[in-house]
C-alpha positions in Angstrom: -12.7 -19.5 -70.5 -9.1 -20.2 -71.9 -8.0 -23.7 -72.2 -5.7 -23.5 -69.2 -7.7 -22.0 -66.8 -9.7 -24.5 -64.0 -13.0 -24.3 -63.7 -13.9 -22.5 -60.1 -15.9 -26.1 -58.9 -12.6 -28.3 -59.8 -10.5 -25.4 -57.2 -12.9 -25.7 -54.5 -13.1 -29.3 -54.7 -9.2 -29.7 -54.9 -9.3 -27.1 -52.1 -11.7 -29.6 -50.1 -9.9 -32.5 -50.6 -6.7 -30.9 -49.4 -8.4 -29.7 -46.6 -9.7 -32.9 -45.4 -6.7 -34.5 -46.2 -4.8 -32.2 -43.6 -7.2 -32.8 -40.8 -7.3 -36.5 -41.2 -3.2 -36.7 -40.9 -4.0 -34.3 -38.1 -6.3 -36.7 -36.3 -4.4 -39.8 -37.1 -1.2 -38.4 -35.6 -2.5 -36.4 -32.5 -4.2 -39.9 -31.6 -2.7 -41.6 -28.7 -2.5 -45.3 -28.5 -5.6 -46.8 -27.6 -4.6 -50.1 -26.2 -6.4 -51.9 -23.9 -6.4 -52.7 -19.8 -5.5 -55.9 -18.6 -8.1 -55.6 -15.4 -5.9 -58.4 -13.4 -3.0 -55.8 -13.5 -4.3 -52.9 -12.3 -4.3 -52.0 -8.4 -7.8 -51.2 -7.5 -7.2 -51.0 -3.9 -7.2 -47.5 -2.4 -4.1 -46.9 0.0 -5.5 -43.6 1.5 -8.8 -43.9 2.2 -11.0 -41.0 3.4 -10.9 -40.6 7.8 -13.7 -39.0 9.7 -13.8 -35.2 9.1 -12.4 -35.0 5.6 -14.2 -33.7 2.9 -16.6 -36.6 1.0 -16.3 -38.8 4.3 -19.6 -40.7 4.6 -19.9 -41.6 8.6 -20.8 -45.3 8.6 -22.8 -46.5 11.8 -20.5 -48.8 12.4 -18.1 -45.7 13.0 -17.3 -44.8 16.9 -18.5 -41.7 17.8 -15.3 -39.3 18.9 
């Protein structure tokens, strides 16, 4: 080897390192916000609920017959 060549293990490892570097920045920055839910804000209730004869309708008993 002449002095100014790398060894082939320091370029892989510099290649590695670079490698992980770029995937962590792209992790990090595709990332959305993760904040949390304040449950008392959000609307739970469902304005359209299912009627009889649409699909995933589960007849109740109580239900007239029509």
């Amino acid at each position: 080897m002449k002095d100014k060549e790398l060894h082939p293990g320091a370029i892989a490892g510099i290649i590695a390192a670079l490698v992980l570097i770029i995937a962590a920045g792209y992790y990090f920055g595709t990332k959305g916000p993760s904040g949390t839910v304040d449950l008392k804000e959000v609307d739970t209730k469902d304005t359209t609920p299912l009627r009889p004869g649409q699909p995933g309708y589960r007849e109740r008993t109580t239900d007239s017959p029509q």
